[in-house]
N, C-alpha and C positions, 0 to 999 in steps of 0.2 A: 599262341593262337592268333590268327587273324580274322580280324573280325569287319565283315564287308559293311563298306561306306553305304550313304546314302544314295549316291551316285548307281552304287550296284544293283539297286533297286529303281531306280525312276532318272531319268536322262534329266542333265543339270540344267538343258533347254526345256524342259517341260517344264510348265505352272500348276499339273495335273496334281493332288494329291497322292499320296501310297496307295495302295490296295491295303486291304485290311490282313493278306494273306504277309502283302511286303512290309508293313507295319509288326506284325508277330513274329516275322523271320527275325527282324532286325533287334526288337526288345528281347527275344530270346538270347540269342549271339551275343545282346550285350549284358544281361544280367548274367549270363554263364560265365561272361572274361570276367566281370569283377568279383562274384563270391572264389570264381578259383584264385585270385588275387588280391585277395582283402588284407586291409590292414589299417591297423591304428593311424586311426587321422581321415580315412575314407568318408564321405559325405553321401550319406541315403537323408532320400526328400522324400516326406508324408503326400498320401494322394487321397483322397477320401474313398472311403472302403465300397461303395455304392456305386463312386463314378469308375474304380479300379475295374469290379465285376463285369458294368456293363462294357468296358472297353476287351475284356479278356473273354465277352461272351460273342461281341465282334469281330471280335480275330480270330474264334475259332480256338482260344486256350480251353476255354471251358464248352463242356457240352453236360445237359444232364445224365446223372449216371442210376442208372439203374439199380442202384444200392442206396440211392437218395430219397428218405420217404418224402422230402421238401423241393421241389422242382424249381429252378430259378427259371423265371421265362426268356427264351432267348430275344435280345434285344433286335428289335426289328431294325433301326438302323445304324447308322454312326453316330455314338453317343454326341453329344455339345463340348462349351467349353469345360475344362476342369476348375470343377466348384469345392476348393477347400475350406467355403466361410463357413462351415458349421464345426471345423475344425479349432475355430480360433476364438478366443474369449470375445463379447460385445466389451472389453474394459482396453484390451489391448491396445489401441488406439491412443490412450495419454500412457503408455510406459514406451518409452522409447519407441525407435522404428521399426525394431524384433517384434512382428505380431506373438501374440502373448498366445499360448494353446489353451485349448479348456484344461483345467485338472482331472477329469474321469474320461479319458478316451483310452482306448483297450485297443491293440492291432487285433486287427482280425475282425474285430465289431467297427469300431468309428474311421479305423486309416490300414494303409497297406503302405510299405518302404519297399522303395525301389534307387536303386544306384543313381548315382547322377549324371551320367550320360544316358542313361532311361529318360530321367525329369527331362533333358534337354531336348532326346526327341520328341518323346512327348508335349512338352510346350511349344515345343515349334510344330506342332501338327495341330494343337487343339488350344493354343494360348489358355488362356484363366489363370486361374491360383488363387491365393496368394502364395508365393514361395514359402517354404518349409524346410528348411534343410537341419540335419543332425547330424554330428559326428559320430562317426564306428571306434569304439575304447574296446581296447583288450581288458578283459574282465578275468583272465587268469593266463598268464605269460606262460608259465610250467605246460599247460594244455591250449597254447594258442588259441582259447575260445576267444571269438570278439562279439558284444552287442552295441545295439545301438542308444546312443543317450539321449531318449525320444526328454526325457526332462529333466534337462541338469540342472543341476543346484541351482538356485537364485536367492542369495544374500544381501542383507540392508545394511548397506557401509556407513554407520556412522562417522562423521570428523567433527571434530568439538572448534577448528577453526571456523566454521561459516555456517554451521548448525544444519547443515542437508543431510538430506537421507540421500545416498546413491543404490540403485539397484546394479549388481552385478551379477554377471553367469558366469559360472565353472562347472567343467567336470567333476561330477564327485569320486573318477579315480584321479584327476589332478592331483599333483603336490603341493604340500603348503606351500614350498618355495615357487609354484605357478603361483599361487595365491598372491603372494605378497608381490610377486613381479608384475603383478594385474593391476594392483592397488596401487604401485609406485606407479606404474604407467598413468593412471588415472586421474593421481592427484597432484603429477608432478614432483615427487621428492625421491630423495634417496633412501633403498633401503636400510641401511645402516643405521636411518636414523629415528627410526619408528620400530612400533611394536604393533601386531594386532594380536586382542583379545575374545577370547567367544562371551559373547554379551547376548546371549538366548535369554530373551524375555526380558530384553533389557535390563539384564542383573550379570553385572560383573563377574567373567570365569576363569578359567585358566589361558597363560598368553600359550599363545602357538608357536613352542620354541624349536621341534619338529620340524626341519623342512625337507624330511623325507619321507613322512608318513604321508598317507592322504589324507584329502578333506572330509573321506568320508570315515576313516582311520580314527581323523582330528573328532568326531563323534558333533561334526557340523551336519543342520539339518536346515529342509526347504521351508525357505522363507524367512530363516532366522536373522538375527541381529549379530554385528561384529563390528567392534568398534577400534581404532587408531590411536594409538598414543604418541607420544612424543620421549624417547627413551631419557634415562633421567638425569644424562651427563650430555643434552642436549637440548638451546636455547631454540627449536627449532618454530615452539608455540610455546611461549614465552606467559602467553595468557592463561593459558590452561596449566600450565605447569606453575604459576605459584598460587594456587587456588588449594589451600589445605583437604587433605582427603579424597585428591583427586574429585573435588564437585561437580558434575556435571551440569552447571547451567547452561551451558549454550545447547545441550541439548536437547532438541523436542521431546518430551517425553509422554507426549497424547499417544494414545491408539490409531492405528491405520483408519480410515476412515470408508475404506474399501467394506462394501456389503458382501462382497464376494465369498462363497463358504467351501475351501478346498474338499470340504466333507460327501458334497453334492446336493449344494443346495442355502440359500439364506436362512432356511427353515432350520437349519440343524445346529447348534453351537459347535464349535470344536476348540475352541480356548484363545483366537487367533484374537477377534473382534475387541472381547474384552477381556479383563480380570489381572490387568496387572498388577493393582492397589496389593494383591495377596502380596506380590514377592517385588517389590519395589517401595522402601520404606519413602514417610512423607518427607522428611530435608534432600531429599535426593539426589542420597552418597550412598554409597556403596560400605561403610562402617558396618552398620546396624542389623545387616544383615547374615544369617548363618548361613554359609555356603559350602558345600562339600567340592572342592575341586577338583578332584579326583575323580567323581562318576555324575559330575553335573546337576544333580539332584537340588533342590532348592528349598525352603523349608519358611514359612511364614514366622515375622518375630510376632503376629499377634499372638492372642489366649487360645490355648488349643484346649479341648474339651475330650472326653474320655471316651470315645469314640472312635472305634478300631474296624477297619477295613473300608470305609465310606471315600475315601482318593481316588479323585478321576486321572484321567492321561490327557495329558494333550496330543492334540492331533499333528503331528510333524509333516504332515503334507499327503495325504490320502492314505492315513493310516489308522481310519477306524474299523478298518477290519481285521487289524494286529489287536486295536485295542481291544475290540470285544472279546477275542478270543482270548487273551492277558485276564480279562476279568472275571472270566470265566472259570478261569485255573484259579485263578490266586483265590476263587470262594468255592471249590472244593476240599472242603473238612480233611482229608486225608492230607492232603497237599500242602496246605496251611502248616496242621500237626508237624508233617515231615522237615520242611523246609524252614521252620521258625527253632528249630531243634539245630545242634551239630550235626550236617551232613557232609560234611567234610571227605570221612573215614570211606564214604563210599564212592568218590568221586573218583572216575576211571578215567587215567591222563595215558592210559595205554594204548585206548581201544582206537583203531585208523579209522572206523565208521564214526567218532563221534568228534566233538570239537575240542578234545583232552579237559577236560571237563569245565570250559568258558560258558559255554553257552547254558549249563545247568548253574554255576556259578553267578549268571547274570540275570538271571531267572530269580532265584535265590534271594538276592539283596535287590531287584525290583518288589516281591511278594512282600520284603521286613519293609521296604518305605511305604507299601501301601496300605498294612496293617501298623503302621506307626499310630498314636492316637493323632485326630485332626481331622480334616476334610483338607488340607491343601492338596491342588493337583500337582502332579506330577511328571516329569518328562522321562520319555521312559527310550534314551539317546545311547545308552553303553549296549539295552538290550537290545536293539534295533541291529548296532553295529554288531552284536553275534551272532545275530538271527540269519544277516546277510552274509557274513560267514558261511554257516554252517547251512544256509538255503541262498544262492546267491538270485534264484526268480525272485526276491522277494528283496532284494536290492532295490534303491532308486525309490521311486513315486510314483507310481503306477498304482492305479488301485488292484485290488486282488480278491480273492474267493478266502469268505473269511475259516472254512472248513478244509480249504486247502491249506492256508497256513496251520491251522489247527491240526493236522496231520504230522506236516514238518517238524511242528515243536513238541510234540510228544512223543515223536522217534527221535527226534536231539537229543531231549531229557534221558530218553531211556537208555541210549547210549553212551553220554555221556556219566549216567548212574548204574551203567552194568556190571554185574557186582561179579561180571564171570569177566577173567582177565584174558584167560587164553580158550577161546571155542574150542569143543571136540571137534573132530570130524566123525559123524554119527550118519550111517547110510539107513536108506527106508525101509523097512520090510512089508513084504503085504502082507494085504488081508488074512490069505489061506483059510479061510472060510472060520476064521476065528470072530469073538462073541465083541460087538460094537462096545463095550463098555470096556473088554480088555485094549481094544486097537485103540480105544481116544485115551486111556488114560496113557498108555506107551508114547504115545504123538506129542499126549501134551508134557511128561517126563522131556522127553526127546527134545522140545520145545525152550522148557525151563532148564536146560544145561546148556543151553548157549546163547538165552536170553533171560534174564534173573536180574530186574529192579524195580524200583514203588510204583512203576507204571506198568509193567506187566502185573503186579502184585495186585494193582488196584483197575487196571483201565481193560485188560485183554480177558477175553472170553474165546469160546472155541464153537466151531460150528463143525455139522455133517456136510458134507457135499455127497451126493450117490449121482452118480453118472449112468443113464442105461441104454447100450448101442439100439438101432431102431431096425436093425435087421435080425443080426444076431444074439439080442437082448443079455448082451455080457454088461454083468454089472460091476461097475468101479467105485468104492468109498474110501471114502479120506476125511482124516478130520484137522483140519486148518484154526491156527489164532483168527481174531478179528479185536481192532482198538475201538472198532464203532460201528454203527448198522449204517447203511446208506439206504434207506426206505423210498421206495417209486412212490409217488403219490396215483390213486387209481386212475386217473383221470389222464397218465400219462404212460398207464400200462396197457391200456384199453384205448379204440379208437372205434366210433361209430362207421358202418359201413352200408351204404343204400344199392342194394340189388333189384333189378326189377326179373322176375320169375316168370318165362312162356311155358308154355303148354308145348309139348313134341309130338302133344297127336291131337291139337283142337279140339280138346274139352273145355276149356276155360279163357277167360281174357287175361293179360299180360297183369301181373299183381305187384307191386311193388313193395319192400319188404326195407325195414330199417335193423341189421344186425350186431351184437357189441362183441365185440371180440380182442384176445389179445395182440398189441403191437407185433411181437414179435414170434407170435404163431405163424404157419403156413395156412396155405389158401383152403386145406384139407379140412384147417378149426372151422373157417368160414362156411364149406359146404355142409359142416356137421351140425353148425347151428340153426343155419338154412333150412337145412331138410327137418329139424325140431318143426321151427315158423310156419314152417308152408304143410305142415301137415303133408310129410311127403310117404307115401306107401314102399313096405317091404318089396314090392316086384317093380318100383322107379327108382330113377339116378337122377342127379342134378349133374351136367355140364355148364362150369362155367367157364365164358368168355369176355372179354373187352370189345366195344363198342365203338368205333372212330371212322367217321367222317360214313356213315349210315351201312358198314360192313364189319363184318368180323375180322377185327384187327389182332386177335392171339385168341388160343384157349389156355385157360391156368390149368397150370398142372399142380392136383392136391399138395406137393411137395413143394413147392415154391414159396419164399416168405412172403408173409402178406406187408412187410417194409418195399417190395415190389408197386406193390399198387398205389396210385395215387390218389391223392385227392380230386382233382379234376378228371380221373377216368369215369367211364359209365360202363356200369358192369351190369352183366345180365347171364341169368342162371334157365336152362331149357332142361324140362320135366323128359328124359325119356326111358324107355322102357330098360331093366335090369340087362345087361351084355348087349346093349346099343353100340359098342366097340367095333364087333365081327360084324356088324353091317355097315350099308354104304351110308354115308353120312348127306346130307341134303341142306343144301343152305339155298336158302330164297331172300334173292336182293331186292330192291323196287325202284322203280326209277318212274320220274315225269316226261310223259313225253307224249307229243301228237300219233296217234294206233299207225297211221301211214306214214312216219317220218322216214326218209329215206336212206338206205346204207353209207352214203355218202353224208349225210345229215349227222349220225349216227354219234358220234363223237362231241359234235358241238353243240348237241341238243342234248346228252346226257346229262341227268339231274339226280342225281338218290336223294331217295324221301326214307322216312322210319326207319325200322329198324328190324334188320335181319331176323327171317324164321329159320328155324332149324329143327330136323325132324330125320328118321332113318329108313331105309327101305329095304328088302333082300337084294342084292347083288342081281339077283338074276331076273328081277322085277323094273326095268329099265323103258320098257315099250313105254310111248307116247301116252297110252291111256292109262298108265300108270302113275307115271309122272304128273299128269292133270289131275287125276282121285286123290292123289296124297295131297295135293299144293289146294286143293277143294278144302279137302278134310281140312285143313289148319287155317283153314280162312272163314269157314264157317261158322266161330265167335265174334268175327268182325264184322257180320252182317247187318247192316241197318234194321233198324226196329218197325220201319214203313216196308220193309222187304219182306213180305209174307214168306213169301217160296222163290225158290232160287230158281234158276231158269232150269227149263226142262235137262238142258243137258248136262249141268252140271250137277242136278239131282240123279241121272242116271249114270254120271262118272263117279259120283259119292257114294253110289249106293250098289255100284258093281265096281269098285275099285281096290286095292288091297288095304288091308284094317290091319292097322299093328296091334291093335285089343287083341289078334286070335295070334300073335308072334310068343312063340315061347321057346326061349333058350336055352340051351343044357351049357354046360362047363365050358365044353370045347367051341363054344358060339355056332354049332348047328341047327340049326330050322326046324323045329320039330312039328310046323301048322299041319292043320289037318286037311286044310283047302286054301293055299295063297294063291291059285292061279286067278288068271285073269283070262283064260281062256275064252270065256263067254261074254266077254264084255262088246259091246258093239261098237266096231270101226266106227261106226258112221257118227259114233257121237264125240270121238276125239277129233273129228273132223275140223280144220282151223276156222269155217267161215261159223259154225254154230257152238264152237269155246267158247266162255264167258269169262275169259282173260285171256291173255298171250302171253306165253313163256317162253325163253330164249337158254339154250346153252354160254354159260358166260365163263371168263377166268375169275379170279380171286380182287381183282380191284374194278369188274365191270368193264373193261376199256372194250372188249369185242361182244359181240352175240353171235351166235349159232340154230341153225334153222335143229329143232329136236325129231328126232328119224321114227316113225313110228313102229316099227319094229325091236331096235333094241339102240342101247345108249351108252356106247363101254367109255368110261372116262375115268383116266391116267390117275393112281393115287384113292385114296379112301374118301375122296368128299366131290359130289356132284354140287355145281353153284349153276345156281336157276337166275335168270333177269327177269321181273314180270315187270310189264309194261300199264302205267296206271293213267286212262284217260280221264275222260268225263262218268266215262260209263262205266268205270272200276270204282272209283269217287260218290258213284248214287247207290250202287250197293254195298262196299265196304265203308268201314268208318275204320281210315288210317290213323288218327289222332289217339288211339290205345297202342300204338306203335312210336308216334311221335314224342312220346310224353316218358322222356328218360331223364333221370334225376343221375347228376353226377356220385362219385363213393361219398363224398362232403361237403357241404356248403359251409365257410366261414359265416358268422353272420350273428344272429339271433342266439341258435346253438351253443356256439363257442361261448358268446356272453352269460348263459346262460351257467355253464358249466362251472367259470369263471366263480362266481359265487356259490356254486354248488361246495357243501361243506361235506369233509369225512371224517373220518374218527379214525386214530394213530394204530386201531387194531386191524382196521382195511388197508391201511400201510403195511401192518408188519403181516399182514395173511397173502400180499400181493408180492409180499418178496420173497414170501417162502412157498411160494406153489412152484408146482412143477411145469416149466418148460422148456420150450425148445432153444439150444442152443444157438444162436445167430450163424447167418452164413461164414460171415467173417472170424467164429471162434468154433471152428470144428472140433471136433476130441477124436485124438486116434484111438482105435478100438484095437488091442492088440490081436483080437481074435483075427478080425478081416483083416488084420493088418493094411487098413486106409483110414481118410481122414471121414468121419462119418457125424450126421447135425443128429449128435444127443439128446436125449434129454434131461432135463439135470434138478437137481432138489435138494432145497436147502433145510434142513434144522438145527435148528439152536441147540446145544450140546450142553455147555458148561458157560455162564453167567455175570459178567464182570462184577464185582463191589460197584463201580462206577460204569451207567452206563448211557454213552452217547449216543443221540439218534439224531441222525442227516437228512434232513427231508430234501429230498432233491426237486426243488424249485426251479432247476437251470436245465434246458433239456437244447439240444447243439446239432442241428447237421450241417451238411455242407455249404450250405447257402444262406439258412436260418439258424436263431439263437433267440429263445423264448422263454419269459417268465412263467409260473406261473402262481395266481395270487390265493390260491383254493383255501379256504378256511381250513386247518387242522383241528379238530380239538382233541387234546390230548390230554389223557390226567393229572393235576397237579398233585393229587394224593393217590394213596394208593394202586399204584400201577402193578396189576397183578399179572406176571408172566409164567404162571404155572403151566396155563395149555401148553404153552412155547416151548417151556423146555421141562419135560418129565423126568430127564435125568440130571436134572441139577445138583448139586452136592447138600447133605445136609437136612435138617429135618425140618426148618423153617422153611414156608413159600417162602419164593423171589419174588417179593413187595418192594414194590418204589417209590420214594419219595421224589418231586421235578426239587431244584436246589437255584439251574442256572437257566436261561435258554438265549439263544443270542438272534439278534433279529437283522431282517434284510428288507430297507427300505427302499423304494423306484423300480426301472429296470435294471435291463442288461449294460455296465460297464458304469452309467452314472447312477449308480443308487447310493444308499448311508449304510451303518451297520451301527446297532447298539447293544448293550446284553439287561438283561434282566435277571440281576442275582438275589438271591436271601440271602441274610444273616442270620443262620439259623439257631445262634443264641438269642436272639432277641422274635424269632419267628417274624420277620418282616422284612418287608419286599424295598428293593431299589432298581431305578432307573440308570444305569452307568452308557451317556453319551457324551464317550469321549472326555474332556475335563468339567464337566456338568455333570453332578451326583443329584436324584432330587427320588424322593418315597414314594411308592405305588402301590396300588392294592391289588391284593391277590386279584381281583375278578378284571383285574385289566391285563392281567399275564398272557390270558390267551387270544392270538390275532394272526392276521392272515402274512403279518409279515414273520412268525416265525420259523427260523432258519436248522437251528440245532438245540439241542431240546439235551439237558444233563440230570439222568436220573440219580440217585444215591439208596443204594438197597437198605433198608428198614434192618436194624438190628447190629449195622455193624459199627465197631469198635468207632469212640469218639463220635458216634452220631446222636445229634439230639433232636429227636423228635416228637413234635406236641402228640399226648396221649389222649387230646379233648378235640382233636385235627376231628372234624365229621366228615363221612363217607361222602365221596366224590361221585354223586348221583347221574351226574351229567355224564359218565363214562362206564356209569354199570349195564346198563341196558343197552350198550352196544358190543359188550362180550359176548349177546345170544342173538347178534346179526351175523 
């Protein structure tokens, strides 16, 4: 491909900048050569994710999309320079001349990557920075995937010559043998004549004798420690080499001094700061201490005390959202039981979906270190290294969605423990009008013969799905597993919407109304709740419209989603008569303008003021004196309170003019009045010099007028648009300000904050995700009837019940341009959680009572927050705090808060559960089963 110079675009004698059109042509052209040409070793440079948008709103990559309920505004001009500094640590500055990144930036939220002939157009158009550049690693050769290594490794090179700490970066799919060719280069020596050892936490581990594996292989992790020796048939450090038991004095052995918390945040421990004393005895040698060099693990020589499950994790470089979800498991009763037993016998090295049973094995002997007795933390480097295996997004350092990996690793487990070696192949059969109880139990049969281990055993439950078309009401059910609920919070299912309501036949003044309804309803929920508000009668309709720039800019069609509408729209709903359709439809614009301004004037005097009326007439009701009665009649709520009586003539066009009160419609939208003519009406009072306004035939955006024929008024299409001309002397008897006064669909502000603190209860969660609605535009269901794609609607029930059961509050809500927290109080019960309404067909004769066990929490916002969990030990009934490698006791009444994220119930009654029988009723949570 050839891809055209800069020259192709702007002559090399010009100083003129690009166009923003030649600027897009060229960045396209050249992001297209390099993805179709990528390869290990290729260089993409971070741009901050803010300045990327406004540049690609510039050029015309991005426009809002009508399926976005978040509108990015378009950038009115050419962004500035590129400002990467909030990209880059305030510390960076004293570690070498590599600007140092923050630890919690996320693509997509904090930066965007782009090739390096992008960067270099780019900076040659708009300078700034500071450069950023990373290398593209093939992340699996077999399937030529490549990512980018937005944060490689960064290791603290110990040398016991000269007692420095050096900081290095590598790849962590490098090779050890890169490794030590970095090291030699560094220090000046040959490799031959050295050894490097993994010295994580400054405790002597295994040497790295690999130089084919990788560093990430080598179960090396960010930020850690690695130390040089001097091989032991070489005088090469003469000093350190006869120093019995390999001593380590020359080197420092203080803690970093960095306040810096890769966790997100100085507020949060994560094991970096301090706590060495645990695993670095006082003569400090490497003797005395118990080391497993085989999976890293580290183990204090002091007094351990009797004390089983209380070991935190250290944090290995933005990884408390692995840890929380680890602590999680490892203090589920079942889990514990399973895993502390031989589970060898079921460990399935067959299955291609799983990782032949590593990653259930790594699991495994993480759960026995952390139920060892003690409180020492622990590094948890072999599981890590599986995790990326068998989920490689979760490779690297990156922070992550602690419920996303909570996903990953419980389909690991289960795969790796599937106790089915070889799947059937089992086809579906339908319904056939057979009884719901036979079809789930078949599903779930059907289910458990090609998925059978502790985690389906214990974790999976089963739901209803019923689908029913909206035409030809063909209904579809199925009943599907589920590992865990993913619950809307209400407040993100529901969006408040501000309509302002007119009158179509000037009874009333313009009302404005505040409606709630659901997200991801159509516009059809909105008019239904509308017409509830407004107290709207069996023989009216509400039409609604959108409002911009003081005309009718669309009318919603009841089928349309309301993820359509924005926030910044102004919407307005017109009261008109039942089969208003089959008539001519009438819009009335307003404009400011001097009564004699001239046709030539006409254009550059135009002014629209308030806001469109709209009303219907019959078809064949067009004459002049028509047209002035109707546009009377809907102006005569807006009359001034000092306006006794309206002038003579417009009293006698109102009062001889056609009334839609006496319009009554049949089926077929025929006329059935008993007197619409206007036969009698007197010319002389439509006459223009004694009208008490001026009306003008217009188009759809105002730009011409038209003198109105007093006879008849035939115009092209279903909708007449009126211009009325507003002087001084429309102004003393109207009052326009019940026009002008439109409220957009939401105001951020007050509201929002408001909500923000607004608290709900976990049963408004689970009633918000089981009601029935409408499928999204973008997840049509084909109806086999109509055979098309047709917007369902769909409803969920709870079937069949896990033993263990997970619930996901979804705090993180995403569209195209925004990504939002949200911090809404949940309360949710710590005792008894009774799910009977939920599911009536649960198995068994005992309710489904829950006891809470774990819940894991989500601190900050989006991309730099923390994660911690909150578990029991529920032989001793008492609560712990587990952040990261800080273990410390809580009480029950602190469990519940606005940062929790996932919430682990435990069903009352089953096998191995011990639960207090003096536990009192969880009050806080009764009285909101009968909201």
């Amino acid at each position: 491909m050839t891809i055209p110079s800069a020259e192709g675009f702007l002559h090399a004698a010009s100083c003129l900048p690009c166009t923003a059109e030649e600027e897009r042509d060229l960045v396209v052209a050249l992001t297209r050569e390099a993805e179709e040409n990528v390869k290990d070793g290729d260089l993409r440079y971070l741009v901050s994710h803010s300045w990327w948008l406004n540049w690609q709103s510039y050029v015309g990559l991005i426009k809002p999309d009508e399926n976005d309920a978040d509108m990015l505004p378009q950038a009115p001009s050419r962004p500035g320079e590129i400002d990467n500094s909030k990209l880059v640590s305030e510390e960076s500055s004293s570690i070498g001349d590599e600007p140092e990144l923050q630890r919690t930036l996320r693509e997509g939220d904090d930066y965007a990557l782009v090739p390096q002939e992008v960067w270099r157009k780019l900076h040659e158009w708009y300078k700034g920075g500071p450069e950023l550049s990373r290398r593209v690693i093939c992340s699996s050769p077999t399937s030529r995937s490549y990512i980018v290594d937005v944060y490689p490794l960064r290791l603290k090179l110990f040398d016991g010559r000269d007692s420095l700490e050096r900081i290095i970066r590598i790849s962590r799919k490098a090779k050890v043998s890169e490794l030590y060719s970095l090291v030699c280069s560094l220090l000046s020596v040959e490799q031959s004549k050295i050894d490097i050892w993994d010295f994580y936490q400054k405790t002597k581990g295994k040497k790295l004798i690999n130089l084919n594996e990788t560093v990430e292989e080598a179960q090396l992790m960010m930020d850690q420690e690695i130390i040089i020796e001097a091989k032991a048939d070489d005088a090469w450090c003469s000093d350190l080499g006869t120093r019995s038991n390999n001593e380590l004095a020359l080197i420092p052995l203080e803690p970093s001094t960095s306040s810096f918390s890769i966790a997100g945040g100085p507020a949060f421990s994560n094991g970096f700061s301090s706590g060495f004393g645990s695993s670095f005895s006082q003569d400090n040698s490497f003797s005395p201490l118990l080391r497993d060099a085989e999976d890293g693990y580290s183990f204090s020589n002091g007094t351990k005390d009797d004390i089983h499950g209380l070991s935190g994790l250290h944090n290995l470089g933005n990884t408390c959202f692995m840890n929380s979800a680890i602590q999680s498991l490892v203090h589920t009763p079942p889990l514990v039981e399973y895993f502390l037993q031989d589970y060898s016998r079921e460990i399935n090295t067959e299955n291609p979906l799983g990782l032949q049973g590593e990653l259930a094995t790594a699991f495994g002997e993480l759960l026995r270190k952390l139920w060892s007795a003690g409180r020492t933390s622990i590094a948890p480097r072999p599981f890590k290294t599986k995790l990326s295996r068998f989920a490689p997004q979760f490779s690297g350092y990156n922070q992550h969605d602690s419920q996303e990996l909570l996903a990953f690793l419980l389909d690991g487990l289960h795969e790796d423990l599937n106790r089915v070696k070889k799947k059937p192949y089992i086809e579906a059969k339908d319904a056939d009008g057979r009884p719901d109880e036979e079809l789930a139990e078949e599903c779930w049969n059907y289910h458990k013969a090609r998925n059978d281990s502790i985690i389906v055993d214990k974790f999976q439950g089963q739901y209803k799905s019923t689908l029913v078309c909206p035409d030809c009401k063909k209904i579809s059910v199925t009943f599907d597993p589920f590992m865990y609920l993913s619950l809307p919070l209400p407040s993100t299912v529901t969006r408040m919407i501000n309509v302002t309501v007119f009158s179509g036949t000037g009874d009333a003044l313009p009302m404005p109304y505040t409606v709630k309804v659901q997200k991801n309803g159509v516009c059809g929920d909105l008019i239904k709740s509308l017409s509830v508000m407004c107290c709207l009668q069996s023989c009216e309709t509400l039409l609604l419209a959108e409002v911009y720039d003081h005309r009718i800019y669309r009318y919603w069609n009841p089928s349309e989603p309301l993820c359509h509408v924005k926030d910044e729209d102004k919407l307005v709903a017109y009261r008109l008569p039942v089969g208003s359709e089959n008539l001519l439809r009438v819009e009335i614009l307003h404009r400011v303008v001097d009564r004699y301004t001239s046709e030539s004037m006409f254009n550059l005097s135009r002014k629209l003021i308030g806001s469109p009326l709209v009303t219907c007439i019959p078809s064949d009701s067009t004459r002049k004196a028509d047209i002035y009665a109707t546009v009377s009649s809907l102006l005569a709520p807006f009359v001034r309170a000092k306006v006794h009586t309206l002038d003579e003539s417009a009293t006698k066009l109102n009062s001889n003019g056609p009334s839609l009160d006496g319009i009554v419609l049949t089926d077929n939208g025929v006329t059935c009045e008993e007197d619409v003519s206007t036969s009698n009406v007197d010319e002389e009072a439509a006459d223009e010099e004694v009208l008490p306004f001026q009306l003008w035939l217009t188009d759809d955006k105002a730009n011409k007028r038209e003198h109105i024929d007093a006879d008849s008024n035939g115009v092209p299409g279903s909708t007449m648009r009126l211009l009325m001309d507003w002087s001084d002397r429309e102004h003393e008897v109207y009052d326009i300000k019940y026009m002008d006064e439109l409220s957009v669909v939401f105001k951020p502000g007050f509201m929002s904050k408001k909500n923000r603190q607004e608290a709900v209860n976990l049963f408004s969660c689970l009633d918000a995700f089981l009601k029935d609605e409408p499928l999204g535009p973008d997840d049509m269901w084909y109806c086999p009837r109509c055979t098309e794609h047709k917007q369902a609607s769909k409803k969920l029930d709870l079937w069949r019940l896990p033993e263990i059961l997970v619930v996901h509050l979804k705090r993180f809500s995403y569209s195209r341009f925004m990504k939002n927290k949200l911090d809404t109080f949940v309360n949710f019960p710590i005792h008894d959680l009774d799910m009977s309404r939920y599911a009536n067909h649960s198995r068994g004769d005992q309710p489904p009572i829950y006891e809470l066990y774990a819940v894991i929490n989500h601190y900050g916002g989006m991309g730099g927050g923390h994660y911690s969990a909150y578990a029991k030990l529920v032989e001793e009934d008492s609560w712990y705090h587990f952040d990261d490698s800080h273990v410390s006791s809580v009480g029950e009444e602190d469990i519940r808060t606005s940062s929790a994220y996932l919430l682990f119930y435990r069903r009352v009654g089953s096998s191995s559960c011990s639960v207090s029988k003096s536990v009192a009723v969880d009050t806080d949570m009764v009285d909101s089963l009968d909201t």
